[in-house]
Structures are given as C-alpha cells and as structure tokens.
N, C-alpha and C positions, 0 to 999 in steps of 0.2 A: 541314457537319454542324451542327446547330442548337445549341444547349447544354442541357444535360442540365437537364429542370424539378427543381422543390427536392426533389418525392419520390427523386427517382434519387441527385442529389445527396448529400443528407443519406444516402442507405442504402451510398451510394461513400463517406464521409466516417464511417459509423459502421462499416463491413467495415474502412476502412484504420487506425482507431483502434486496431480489436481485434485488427490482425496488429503494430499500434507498440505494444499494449501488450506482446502475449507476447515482440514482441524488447525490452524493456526487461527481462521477466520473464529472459531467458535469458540475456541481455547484458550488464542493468544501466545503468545512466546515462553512465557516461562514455563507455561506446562506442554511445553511442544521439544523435551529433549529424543533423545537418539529413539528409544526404544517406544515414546507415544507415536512417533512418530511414524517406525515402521508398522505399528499397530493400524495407525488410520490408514497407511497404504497397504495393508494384507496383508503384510507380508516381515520378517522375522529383519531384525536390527543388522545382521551378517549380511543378506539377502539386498538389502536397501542400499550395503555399501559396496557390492555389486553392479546396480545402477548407477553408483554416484559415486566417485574418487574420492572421498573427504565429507566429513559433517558439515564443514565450511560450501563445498560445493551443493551439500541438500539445500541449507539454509538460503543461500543466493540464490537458486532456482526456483522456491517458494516463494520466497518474499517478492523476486521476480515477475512470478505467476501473478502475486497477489498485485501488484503495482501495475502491470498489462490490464488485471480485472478492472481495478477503478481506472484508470484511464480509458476504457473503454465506455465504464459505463456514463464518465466524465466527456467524452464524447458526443452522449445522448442529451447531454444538455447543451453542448455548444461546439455542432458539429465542425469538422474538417473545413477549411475553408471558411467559416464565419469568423470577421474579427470584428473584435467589441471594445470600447471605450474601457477602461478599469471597475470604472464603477459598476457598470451593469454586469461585467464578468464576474466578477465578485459578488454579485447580486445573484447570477444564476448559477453560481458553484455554491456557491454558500446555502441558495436553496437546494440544488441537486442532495447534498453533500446531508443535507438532512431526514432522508431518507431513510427507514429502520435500516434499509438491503444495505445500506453504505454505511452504517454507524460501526459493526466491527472493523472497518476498514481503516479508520482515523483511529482507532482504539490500540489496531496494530503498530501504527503508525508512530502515533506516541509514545507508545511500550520500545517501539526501534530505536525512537529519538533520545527517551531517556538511558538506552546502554550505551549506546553514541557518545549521551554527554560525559558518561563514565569513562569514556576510551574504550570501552572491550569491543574488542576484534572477533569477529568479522560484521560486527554489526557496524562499529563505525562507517568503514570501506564500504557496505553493500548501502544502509543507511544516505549514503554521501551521494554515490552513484543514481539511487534511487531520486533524491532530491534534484541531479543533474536532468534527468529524464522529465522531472513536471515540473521546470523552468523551464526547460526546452518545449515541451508542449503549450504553456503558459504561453509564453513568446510567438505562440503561431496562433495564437488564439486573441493575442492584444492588439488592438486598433492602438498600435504608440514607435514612435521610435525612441522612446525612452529606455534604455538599455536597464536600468533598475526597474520599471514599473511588474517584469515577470515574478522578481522577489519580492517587493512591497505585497504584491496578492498575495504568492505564499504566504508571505509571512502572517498576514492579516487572518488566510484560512486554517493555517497551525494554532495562532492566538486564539480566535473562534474555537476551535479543537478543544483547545487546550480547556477554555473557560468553559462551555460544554458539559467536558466529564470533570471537573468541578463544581456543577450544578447551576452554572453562568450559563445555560443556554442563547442561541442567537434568536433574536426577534425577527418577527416578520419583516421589517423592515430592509433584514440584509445587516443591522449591526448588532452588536455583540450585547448581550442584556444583561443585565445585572437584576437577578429577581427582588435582593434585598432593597433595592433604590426603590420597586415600585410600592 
C-alpha cells in the first residue's frame, strides 16, 4: 500500500488532533500520555509519531487546537471588532467563561500553568506562547490604551480560575466569591 499523499495526510493528522484535543478536554493532561493519546486519535502510539515529529510537537498542536477552541468560542461573547471598557470585558468573559462547555478549558489551563510553574518543558514554552495569544486577543478586545490593562484581565480571569476549582466560585456580579464569607 503506497503512503498516503500530504492532502490525506495532514486531514489523518488534523481528525487525530481534534479527537487528542477532546480527550485532553475530558481527561486533562496528566492522563493524556503518548499511548492515551494515540488511543483517542485511533490509532497506535508508532502511527501517531508518524503524523507528528516529536511528543513535544503532539502536545503544542493539542493544546493549540484547544486554545484556538476557547478563543473562539470567546469570541461568541465579544465579537471581532467590539471594544469594551475592562470592566465590562471582564464582566462578559468571566460570564462566558462560566459555562459547563468552557469549564474543562480553564481546568486545562491551570493543569498547563501549574507544570509551567514547575519549569517542565515543553509545557512552559507552549504554556507561555499560549498566554501570548490571549493578551493579544485581550488587547483587540479593550476599549484602553493602557498597555498593562490586557494582563490585569488575564490575570483577574486566571485568579477567578484559579478560586473556582478551589470551590471560590465567581458571583453573578462578575467578582470572585468567596462561599465561606456569605
């Protein structure tokens, strides 16, 4: 059997992404090594590195996939071309953001951030780049020329995150709640 030209290729290599990213989305990272991995894409652990030069090149492509997903559907709350005061952006991410469909997304997110703060490679570097991509979206989406105000959201919507899956969910309000205060 001949080998598959690059169109087949790349369309086997972009279906097995999109079934490594939903089991990362379901799973999460730690249980998303080599061989779960080519499991959720069909296909055998040898076969995967076929499509992919490197474990380090699946994992960037995944995590990727997954970062394009929420962006997009980050999108749906405050389209292209709309810019917003901080507050209110923060306001309709922060609701978006609490969504069940978007909750493993921060979950990944977190899980990225804490091997990050560990140093391990390649999560820092993809991790990093990743963060570079939703300040730069941030920044087209802020009514500011305040060059900090894209981090300050970040960071307010990682805190949120963070307090969240700690069982600090956010209030209706748009700020960060603390159940034990009420």
């Amino acid at each position: 059997m001949p080998p598959p030209d690059g169109s087949v290729r790349r369309a086997r290599r972009e279906a097995a992404t999109a079934r490594m990213a939903d089991h990362v989305l379901a799973h999460g990272l730690a249980a998303s090594g080599l061989r779960a991995l080519a499991a959720a894409a069909g296909t055998s652990d040898r076969m995967l590195l076929y499509y992919f030069a490197t474990k380090e090149e699946i994992l960037s492509t995944v995590l990727g996939t997954i970062a394009r997903r929420l962006l997009a559907a980050l999108d749906a709350a405050v389209p292209e071309g709309e810019r917003l005061g901080e507050a209110e952006l923060l306001a309709r991410l922060l609701e978006a953001l609490e969504a069940p469909a978007l909750k493993p997304f921060m979950a990944v997110w977190l899980e990225l951030a804490a091997a990050s703060a560990r140093g391990v490679e390649p999560h820092r570097s993809i991790g990093g780049a990743i963060a570079d991509g939703f300040l730069a979206w941030l920044g087209t989406r802020l009514d500011s020329e305040d060059r900090q105000a894209p981090a300050r959201v970040l960071l307010t919507l990682e805190g949120c995150a963070l307090l969240a899956a700690l069982g600090r969910p956010v209030a209706p309000d748009g700020t960060c709640a603390n159940p034990a205060a009420s």
